[in-house]
C-alpha positions as CSV (number, residue, x, y, z in Angstrom):
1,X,-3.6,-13.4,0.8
2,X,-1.2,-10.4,1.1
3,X,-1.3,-6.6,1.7
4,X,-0.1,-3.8,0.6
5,X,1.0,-0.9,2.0
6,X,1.4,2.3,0.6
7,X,2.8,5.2,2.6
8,X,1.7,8.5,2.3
9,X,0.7,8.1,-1.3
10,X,0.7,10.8,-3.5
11,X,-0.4,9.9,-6.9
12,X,-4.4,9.2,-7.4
13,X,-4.3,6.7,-10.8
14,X,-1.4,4.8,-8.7
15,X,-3.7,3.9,-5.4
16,X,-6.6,3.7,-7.7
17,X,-4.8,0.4,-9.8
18,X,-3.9,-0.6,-6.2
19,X,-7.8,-1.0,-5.6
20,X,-8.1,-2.8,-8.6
21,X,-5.4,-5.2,-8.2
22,X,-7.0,-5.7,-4.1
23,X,-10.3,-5.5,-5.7
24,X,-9.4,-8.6,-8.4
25,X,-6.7,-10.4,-6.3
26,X,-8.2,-10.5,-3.0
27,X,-5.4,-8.5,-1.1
28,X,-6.0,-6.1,1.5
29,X,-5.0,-2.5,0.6
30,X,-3.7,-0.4,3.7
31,X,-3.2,3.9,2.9
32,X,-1.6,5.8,5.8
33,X,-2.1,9.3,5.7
34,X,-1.5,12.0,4.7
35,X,-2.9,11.3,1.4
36,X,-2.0,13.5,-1.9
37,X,-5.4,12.9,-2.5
38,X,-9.1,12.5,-1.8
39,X,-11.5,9.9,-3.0
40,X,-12.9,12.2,-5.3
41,X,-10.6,12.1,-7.3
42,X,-11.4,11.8,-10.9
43,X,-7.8,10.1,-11.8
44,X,-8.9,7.5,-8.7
45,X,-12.4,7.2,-9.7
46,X,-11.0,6.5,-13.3
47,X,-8.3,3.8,-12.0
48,X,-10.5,1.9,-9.4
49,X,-12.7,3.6,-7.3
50,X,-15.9,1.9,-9.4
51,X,-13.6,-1.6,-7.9
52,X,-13.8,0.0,-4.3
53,X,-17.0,-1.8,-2.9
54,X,-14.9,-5.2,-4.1
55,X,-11.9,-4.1,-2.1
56,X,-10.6,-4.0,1.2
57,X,-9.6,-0.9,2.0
58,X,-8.2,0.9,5.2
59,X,-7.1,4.1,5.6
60,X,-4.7,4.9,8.6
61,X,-3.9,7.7,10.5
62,X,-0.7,7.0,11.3
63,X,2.4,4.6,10.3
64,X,1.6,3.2,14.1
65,X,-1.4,2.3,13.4
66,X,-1.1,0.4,10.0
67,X,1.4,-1.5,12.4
68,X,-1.1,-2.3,14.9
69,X,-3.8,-3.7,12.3
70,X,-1.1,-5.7,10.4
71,X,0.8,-7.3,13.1
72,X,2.4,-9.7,13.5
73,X,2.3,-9.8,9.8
74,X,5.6,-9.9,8.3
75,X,6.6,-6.8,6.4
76,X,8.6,-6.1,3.4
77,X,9.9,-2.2,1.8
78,X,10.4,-1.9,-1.5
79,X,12.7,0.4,-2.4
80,X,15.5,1.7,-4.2
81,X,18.2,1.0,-1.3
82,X,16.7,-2.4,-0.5
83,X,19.7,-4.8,0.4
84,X,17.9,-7.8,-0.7
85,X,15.9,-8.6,-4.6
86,X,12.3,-8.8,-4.9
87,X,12.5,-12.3,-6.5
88,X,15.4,-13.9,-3.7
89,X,12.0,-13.6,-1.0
90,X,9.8,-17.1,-0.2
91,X,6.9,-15.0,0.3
92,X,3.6,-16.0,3.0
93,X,-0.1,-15.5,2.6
94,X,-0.6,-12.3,4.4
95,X,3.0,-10.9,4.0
96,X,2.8,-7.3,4.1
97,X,4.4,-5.6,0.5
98,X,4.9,-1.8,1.8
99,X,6.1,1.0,-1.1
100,X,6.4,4.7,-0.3
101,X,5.5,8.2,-1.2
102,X,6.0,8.2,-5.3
103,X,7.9,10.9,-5.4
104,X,10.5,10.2,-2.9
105,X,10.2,6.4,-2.0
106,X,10.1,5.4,1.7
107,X,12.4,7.2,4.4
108,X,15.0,5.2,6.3
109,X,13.7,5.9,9.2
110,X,10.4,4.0,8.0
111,X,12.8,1.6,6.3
112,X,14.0,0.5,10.0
C-alpha cells in the first residue's frame, strides 16, 4: 500500500481527511513535526480523528526520521515546481506521496 507524507502540516480538517483516506484505503499516514495543530482539535476530530484507531499513524520528530522509517521506500514531492506530472509516474505499493506545509508547499531544500 502507499504512504503519505505530510510535512509540517498546518491545517487540522486537511490531516484529519488524510486519516480517513489511511483509515479507509489502508495507507500509512506519516506527520513530521512541527504540527499547526494538536489532536484535539475539533476541525481534526470532525475530519477523521473518530477514523484514527483504523489508521496508521506516525508522528515524527524530524524530516530525518520520517526518512529512516520509510526507507528505502521510494519517495515522491508534490508540488507546484515539480518537473514531472502526477499522472506520467508507474507508481509501487509502498511508494511514498509527500506534500508540504499548506500554506507554503514544500521547500527546495526538502524538495532535494
Amino acid at each position: 500500500m502507499f504512504k503519505i507524507l505530510f510535512y509540517t502540516p498546518e491545517i487540522p480538517g486537511n490531516t484529519g481527511n488524510a486519516i480517513r483516506l489511511a483509515a479507509i484505503t489502508g495507507a500509512e499516514l506519516h506527520l513530521v513535526k512541527p504540527l499547526g495543530f494538536n489532536f484535539d482539535d475539533a476541525h481534526l476530530r470532525r475530519a477523521g480523528l473518530d477514523y484514527h484507531d483504523l489508521a496508521v499513524v506516525t508522528v515524527h520528530e524530524t524530516l530525518e526520521d520520517a526518512w529512516e522509517a520509510l526507507a528505502p521506500e521510494r519517495v515522491f514531492a508534490f508540488t507546484t515546481t515539480a518537473s514531472m506530472s502526477y499522472a506520467d509516474i508507474e507508481y509501487r505499493p509502498g511508494d511514498v506521496f509527500m506534500f508540504g506545509p499548506e500554506s507554503v508547499g514544500l521547500p527546495a531544500e526538502v524538495q532535494q
